[in-house]
C-alpha positions in Angstrom: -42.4 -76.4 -9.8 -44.1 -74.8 -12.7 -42.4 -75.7 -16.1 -40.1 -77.6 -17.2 -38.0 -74.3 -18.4 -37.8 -73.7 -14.4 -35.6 -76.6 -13.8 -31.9 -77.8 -15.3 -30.8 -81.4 -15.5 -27.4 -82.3 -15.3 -25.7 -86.1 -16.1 -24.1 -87.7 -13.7 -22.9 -91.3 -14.5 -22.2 -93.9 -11.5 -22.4 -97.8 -11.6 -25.2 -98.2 -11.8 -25.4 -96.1 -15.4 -26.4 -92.9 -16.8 -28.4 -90.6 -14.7 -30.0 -87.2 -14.4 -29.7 -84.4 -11.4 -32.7 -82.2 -11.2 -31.1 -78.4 -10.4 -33.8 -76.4 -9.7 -33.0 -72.2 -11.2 -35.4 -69.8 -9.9 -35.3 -67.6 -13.3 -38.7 -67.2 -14.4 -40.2 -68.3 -11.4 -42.8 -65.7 -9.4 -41.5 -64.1 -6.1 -44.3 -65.5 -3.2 -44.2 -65.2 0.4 -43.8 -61.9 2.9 -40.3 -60.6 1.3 -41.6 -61.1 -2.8 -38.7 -63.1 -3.3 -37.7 -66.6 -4.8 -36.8 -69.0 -2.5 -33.4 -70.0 -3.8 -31.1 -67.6 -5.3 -29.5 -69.0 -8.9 -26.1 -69.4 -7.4 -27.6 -71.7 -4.7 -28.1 -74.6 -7.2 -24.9 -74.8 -8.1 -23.3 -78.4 -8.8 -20.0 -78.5 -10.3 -18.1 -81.3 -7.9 -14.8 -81.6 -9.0 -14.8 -85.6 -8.2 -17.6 -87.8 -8.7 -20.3 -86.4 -6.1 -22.8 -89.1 -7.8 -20.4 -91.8 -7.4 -19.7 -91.1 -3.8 -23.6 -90.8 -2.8 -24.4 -94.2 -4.5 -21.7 -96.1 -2.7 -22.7 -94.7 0.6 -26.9 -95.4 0.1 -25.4 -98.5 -1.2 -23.4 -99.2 2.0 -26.5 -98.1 4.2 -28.7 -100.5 2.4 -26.8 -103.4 3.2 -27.2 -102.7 7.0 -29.9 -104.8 8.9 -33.6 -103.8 8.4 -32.6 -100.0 6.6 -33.3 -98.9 3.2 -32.8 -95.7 1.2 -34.4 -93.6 -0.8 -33.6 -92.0 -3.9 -30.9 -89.3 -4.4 -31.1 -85.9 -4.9 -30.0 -82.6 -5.6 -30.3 -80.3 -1.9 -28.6 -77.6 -0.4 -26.3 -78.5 2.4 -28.3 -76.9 5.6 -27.3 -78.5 9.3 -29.1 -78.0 12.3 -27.1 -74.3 13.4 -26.2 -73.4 10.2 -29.1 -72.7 7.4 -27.3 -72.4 4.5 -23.4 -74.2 3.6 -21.6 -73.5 0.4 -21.0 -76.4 -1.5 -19.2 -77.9 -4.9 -22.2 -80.1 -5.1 -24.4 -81.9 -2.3 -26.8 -84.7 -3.0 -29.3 -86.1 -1.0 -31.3 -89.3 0.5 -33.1 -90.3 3.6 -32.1 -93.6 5.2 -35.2 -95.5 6.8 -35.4 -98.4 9.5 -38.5 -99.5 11.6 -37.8 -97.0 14.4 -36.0 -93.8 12.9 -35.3 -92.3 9.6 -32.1 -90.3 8.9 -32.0 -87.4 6.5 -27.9 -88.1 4.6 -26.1 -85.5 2.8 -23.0 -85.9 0.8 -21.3 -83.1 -0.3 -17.8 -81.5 -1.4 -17.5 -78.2 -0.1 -15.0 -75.5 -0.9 -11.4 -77.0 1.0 -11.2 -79.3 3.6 -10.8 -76.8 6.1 -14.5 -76.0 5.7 -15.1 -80.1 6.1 -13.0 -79.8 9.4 -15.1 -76.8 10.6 -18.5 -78.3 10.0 -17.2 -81.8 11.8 -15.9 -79.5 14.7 -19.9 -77.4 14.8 -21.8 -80.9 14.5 -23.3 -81.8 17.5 -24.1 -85.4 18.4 -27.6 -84.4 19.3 -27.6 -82.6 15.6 -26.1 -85.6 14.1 -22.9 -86.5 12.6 -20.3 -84.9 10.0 -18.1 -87.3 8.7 -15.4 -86.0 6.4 -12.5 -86.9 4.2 -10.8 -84.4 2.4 -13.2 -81.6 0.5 -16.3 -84.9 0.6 -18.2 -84.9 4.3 -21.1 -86.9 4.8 -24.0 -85.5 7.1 -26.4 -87.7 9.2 -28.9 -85.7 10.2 -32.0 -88.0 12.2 -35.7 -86.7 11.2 -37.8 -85.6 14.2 -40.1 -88.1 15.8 -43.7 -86.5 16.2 -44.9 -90.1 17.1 -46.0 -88.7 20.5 -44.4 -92.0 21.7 -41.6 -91.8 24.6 -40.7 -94.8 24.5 -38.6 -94.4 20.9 -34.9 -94.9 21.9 -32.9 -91.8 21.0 -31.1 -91.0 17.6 -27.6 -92.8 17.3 -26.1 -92.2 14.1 -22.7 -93.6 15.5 -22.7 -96.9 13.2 -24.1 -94.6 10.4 -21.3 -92.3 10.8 -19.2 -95.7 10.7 -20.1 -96.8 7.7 -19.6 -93.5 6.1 -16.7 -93.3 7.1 -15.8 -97.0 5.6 -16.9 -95.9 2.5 -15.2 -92.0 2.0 -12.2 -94.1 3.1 -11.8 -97.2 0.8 -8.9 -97.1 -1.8 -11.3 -97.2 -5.3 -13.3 -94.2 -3.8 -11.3 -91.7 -2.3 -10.0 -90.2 -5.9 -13.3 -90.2 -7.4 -12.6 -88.6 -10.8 -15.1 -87.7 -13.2 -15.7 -89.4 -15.9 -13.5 -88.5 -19.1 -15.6 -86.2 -22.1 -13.2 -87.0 -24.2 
């Protein structure tokens, strides 16, 4: 990034407290690169979840970090991309990487448009892409981050008890009408 006037922060609270969303807004920013274009077109950081997208993120990297030997990183804003698909519309889609010894997992949680578009992207994952676990207009995508270790011996990429969990936590009673909070 260049300047602060290149980015847009939006609150998000969860329990853990207040926090801030980075949006990055290509206005202002030079075009580089073959085509003389921005990367990201303004419409592409859009984040306007109509449930708590923050909320839902935190539980899950909260649910991740309690299995054995994994920890997560921070969340943040991303664009929903999946192995055959470059580009997803989304309400909103947050980001963190989940890390153990052997692997590490790139973890999206989105809303997208209906749930007909969750249904479609479950149906298109691949279990050598990952997993798409979705409830509702919320799907949560476990992607694993290639291995350039050069090592064969690294057991393949199971995100089945991943996919579990997520699916614990889209699915417990105090988290499946995520509201925002009230501005009044």
């Amino acid at each position: 990034g260049g300047s602060l006037a290149q980015g847009h922060l939006v609150e998000v609270t969860t329990s853990y407290g207040v926090g801030m969303i980075e949006l990055p807004l290509p206005r202002d920013v030079p075009a580089t690169g073959w085509l003389d274009v921005p990367l990201i077109d303004r419409d592409d950081a859009l984040y306007a979840p109509t449930m708590n997208l923050a909320q839902l993120a935190v539980d899950v990297a909260d649910a991740f970090d309690h299995m054995s030997a994994v920890h997560t990183t921070s969340i943040q804003f991303s664009l929903l991309s999946t192995g055959t698909s470059p580009f997803v519309r989304t309400l909103g889609c947050l980001h963190f990487c989940a890390e153990s010894k052997e692997s590490t997992w790139d973890v999206f949680v989105a809303q997208l448009e209906s749930e007909a578009d969750v249904r479609l992207l479950e149906s298109n994952m691949t279990s050598e892409e990952g997993a798409a676990v979705g409830h509702g207009s919320t799907v949560v995508l476990i992607m694993a981050q290639p291995n350039f270790s050069g090592v064969d011996t690294v057991p393949p990429f199971d995100t089945t008890l991943f996919a579990s969990v997520a699916k614990d936590v889209l699915l417990r009673p105090s988290t499946s009408p995520r509201s925002l909070p009230s501005t009044d």
